[in-house]
N, C-alpha and C positions, 0 to 999 in steps of 0.2 A: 226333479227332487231326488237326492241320495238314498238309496233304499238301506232297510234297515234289519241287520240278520237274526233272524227270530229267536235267536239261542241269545241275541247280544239284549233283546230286548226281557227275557225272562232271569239274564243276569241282573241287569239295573232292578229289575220288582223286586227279586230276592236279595239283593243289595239294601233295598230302598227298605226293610223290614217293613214290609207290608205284604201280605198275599191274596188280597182280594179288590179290586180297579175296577174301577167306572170308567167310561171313555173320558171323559175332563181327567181322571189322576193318570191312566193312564197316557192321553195326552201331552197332559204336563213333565210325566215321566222322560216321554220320549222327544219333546219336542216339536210336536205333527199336528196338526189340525184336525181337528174332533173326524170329518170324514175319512180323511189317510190312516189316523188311527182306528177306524173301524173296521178295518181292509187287513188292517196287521192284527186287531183280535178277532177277526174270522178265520187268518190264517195260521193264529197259534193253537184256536182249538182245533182245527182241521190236521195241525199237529200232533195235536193229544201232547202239546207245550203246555194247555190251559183247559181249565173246563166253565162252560158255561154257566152261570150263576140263573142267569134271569136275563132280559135283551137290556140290554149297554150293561153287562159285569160278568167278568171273569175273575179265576182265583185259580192261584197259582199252588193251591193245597189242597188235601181231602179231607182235613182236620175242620170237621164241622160244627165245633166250636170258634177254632178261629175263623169260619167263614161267615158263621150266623152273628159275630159280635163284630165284626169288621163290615161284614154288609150295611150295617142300619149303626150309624156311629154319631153319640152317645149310645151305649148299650151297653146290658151285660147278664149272661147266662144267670136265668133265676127259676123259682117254682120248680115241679116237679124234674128237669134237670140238672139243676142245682144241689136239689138233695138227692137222688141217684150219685152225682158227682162226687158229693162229701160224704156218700156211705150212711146218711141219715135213712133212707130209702132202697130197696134192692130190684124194686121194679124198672127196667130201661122204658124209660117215655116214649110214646110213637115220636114226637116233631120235639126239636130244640124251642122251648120256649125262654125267650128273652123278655125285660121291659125295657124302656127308655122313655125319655123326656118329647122325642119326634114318632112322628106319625107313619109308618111304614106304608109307602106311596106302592111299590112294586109288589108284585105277588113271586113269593120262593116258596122253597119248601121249608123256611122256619117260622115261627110264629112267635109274633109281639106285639106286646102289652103296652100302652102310653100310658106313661104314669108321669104322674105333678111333677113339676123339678123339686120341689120342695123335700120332695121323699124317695130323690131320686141319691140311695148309698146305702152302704150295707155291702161293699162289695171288695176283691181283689184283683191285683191282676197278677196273672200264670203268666208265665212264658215258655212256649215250645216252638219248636222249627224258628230258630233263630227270628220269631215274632210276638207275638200279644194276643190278648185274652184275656176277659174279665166274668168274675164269675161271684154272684151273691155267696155272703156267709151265710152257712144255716139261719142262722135265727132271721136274717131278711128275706131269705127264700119261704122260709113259713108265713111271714107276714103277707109278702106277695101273693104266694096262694089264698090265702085264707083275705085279702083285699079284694082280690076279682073273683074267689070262686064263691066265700063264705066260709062261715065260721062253723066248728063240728068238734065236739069237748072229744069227743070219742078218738077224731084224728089226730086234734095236739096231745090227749094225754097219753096216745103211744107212743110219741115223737119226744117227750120234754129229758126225759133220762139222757138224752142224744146231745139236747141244747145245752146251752150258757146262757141261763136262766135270769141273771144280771145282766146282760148285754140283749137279752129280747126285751125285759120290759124299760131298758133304755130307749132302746128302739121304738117301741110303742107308746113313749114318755112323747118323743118327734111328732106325734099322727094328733096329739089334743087338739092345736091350733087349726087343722085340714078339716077342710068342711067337705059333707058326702055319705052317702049312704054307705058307703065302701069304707070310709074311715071309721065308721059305727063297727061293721067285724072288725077292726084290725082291735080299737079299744076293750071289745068283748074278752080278749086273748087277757088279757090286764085284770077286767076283771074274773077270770075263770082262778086266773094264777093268784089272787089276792082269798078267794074263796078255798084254795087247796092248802093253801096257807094258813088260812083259820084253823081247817080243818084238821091238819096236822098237830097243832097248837092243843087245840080240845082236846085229838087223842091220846094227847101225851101228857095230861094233865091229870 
């Protein structure tokens, strides 16, 4: 079988706008069968061509947003990353946390969230190093927090001067039909905001 020159093969990735492979994409990339190509991602990070992700994925980047959003796909940068990211936040999170609609089967060093497909948006996609990247708008990165962690008047109402206050209780408009104890905080957010808004009203009266 024709071997295959490891510079030729980290050209086709970064060609391929992708930078992080599982032995199947990487396979398919190259043409090899899942064991041949295991042999050639042991010999690219032995390289220091690629770095190890987790066993069967390497990434062809250090951009650990587009590693953590391209690892686990459907996916995309939310919660306390999220808003670090967009300046709503000034604290750097210890782990990239992500959600998505699948179940993250492997153990990395990012961490994610399954969430409903149903409430699976709110989000964008960045593009850096000639690849991809998706990343929650604030206001669904508030949600997501305040979905899995709970609800805390004291957090949103240091955070809402930040928001787009019409476009979260859109968003929180999506969560009435979702059934879950989890969907109860996100609607709390709804009524907190419907309560500041009285409130306002009476003072100004």
């Amino acid at each position: 079988m024709k071997e295959i020159n490891l510079y030729k093969i980290k050209e086709l990735a970064l060609k391929s706008k992708r930078r992080v492979f599982s032995v199947i994409d990487l396979s398919n990339l190259i043409n090899k069968p899942k064991a041949i190509t295991r042999v050639y991602m042991g010999r690219l990070i032995k390289n220091k061509l690629a770095e190890k992700i987790c066993f069967g994925y390497i990434t062809f980047t250090t951009n650990e947003y587009i590693i953590a959003n391209q690892f686990l796909e459907p996916s995309y940068i939310s919660m306390n990353t999220a808003l670090n990211y967009t300046g709503i936040i000034q604290q750097i999170p210890a782990t990239i946390e992500c959600v998505s609609p699948l179940q993250a089967k492997l153990k990395s060093d990012y961490k994610y969230y399954k969430l409903d497909p149903k409430i699976f948006f709110g989000y964008k996609k960045e593009l850096a190093e000639n690849t991809y990247y998706f990343v929650a708008e604030p206001e669904k990165a508030i949600i997501d927090l305040i979905y899995f962690n709970g609800f805390s008047e004291s957090y949103i109402d240091d955070k809402l001067q930040k928001l787009n206050i019409e476009k979260l209780k859109g968003y929180i408009k999506k969560y009435k039909n979702i059934k879950g104890y989890r969907t109860k905080r996100v609607l709390k957010i709804g009524e907190y905001l419907d309560r500041q808004r009285r409130n306002n009203k009476t003072s100004k009266t």
